[in-house]
C-alpha positions in Angstrom: -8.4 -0.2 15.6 -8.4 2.9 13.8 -11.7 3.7 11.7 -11.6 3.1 8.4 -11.1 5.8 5.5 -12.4 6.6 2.3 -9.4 7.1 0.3 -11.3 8.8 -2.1 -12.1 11.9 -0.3 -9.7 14.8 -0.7 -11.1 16.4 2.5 -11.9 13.7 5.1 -10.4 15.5 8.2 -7.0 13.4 8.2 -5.6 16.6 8.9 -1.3 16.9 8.7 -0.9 13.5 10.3 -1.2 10.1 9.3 -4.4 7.2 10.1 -3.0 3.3 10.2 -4.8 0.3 10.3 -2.7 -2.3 12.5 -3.1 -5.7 10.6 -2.7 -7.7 14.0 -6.2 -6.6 14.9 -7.6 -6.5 12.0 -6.9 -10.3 12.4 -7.9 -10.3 15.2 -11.3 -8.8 14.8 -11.8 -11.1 11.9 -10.8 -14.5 13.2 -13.6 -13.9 15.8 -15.7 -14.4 12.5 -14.9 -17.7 13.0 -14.7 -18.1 9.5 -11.4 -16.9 8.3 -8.9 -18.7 6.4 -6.0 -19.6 8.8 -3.4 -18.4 5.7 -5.5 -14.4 4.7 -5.2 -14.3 9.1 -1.4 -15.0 8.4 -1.2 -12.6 6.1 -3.6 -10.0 7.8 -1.3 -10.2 10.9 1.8 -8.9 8.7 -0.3 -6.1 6.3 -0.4 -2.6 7.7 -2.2 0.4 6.0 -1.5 3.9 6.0 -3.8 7.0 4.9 -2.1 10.2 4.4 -3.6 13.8 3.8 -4.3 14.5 0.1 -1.8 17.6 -0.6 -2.7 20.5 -3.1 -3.5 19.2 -6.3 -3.9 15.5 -5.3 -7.6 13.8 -6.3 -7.2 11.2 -3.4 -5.4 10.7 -0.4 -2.3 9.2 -0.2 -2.8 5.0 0.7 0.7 3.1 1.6 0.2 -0.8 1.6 3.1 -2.5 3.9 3.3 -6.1 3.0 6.0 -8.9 2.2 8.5 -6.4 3.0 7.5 -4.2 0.1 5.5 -0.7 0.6 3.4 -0.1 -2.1 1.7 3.6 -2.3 -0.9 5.3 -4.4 -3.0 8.5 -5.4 -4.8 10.4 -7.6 -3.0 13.5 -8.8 -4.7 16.2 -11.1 -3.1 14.7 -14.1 -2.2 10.8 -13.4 -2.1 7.9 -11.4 1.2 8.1 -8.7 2.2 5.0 -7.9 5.3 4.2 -5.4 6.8 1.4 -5.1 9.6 1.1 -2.5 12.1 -2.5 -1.7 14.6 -1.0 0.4 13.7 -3.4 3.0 14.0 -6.9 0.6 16.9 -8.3 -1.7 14.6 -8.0 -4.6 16.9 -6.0 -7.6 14.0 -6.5 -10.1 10.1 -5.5 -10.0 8.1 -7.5 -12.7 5.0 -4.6 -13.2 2.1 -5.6 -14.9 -0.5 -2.9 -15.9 -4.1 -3.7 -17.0 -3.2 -7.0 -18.4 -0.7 -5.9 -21.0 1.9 -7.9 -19.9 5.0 -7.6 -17.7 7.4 -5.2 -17.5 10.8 -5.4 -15.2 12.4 -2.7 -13.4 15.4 -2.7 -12.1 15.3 -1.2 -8.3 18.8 -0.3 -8.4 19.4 0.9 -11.7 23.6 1.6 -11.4 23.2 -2.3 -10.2 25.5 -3.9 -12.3 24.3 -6.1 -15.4 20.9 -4.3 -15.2 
């Protein structure tokens, strides 16, 4: 299993490549808790994480979520909050986005999609 990663450190000797943490053993590791939920192991076993190099600029590292199909990235840049959002692998043609509570927003994922 690869060592975990602060996320929030700009320089934490990733280097140019990338650092994943295989949700199969991180599963694993935890059902020898003995005290995992059977459903959060089902789900653990189908999650992987990715840390990429924060480039110039960038506040954070770059942290790519895998799950349900969907890839779900984010960072700190100088001036914002980047967050990526990418379905190329699911049927889904709408994202519902909700931001700090204020209610949901949808977005089309193919915007020349017809009736969008």
């Amino acid at each position: 299993m690869t060592t975990s990663i602060d996320p929030s450190e700009t320089t934490d000797g990733i280097g140019d490549g990338q650092r994943t943490l295989d949700g199969k053993q991180l599963a694993g590791v935890l059902a020898l808790l003995d005290t995992v939920d059977h459903v959060c192991v089902k789900v653990l076993t189908r999650l992987n994480l990715r840390i990429y190099s924060a480039e110039p600029g960038d506040r954070t590292a770059y942290v790519v979520l895998d799950v349900h199909g969907v890839s779900i990235g984010v960072k700190r840049r100088a001036d914002d909050l980047y967050l990526h959002v990418d379905t190329t692998e699911t049927g889904d043609q709408l994202i519902a986005v909700e931001i700090n509570g204020y209610g949901e927003t949808d977005h089309p994922t193919n915007p020349s999609h017809p009736g969008l």
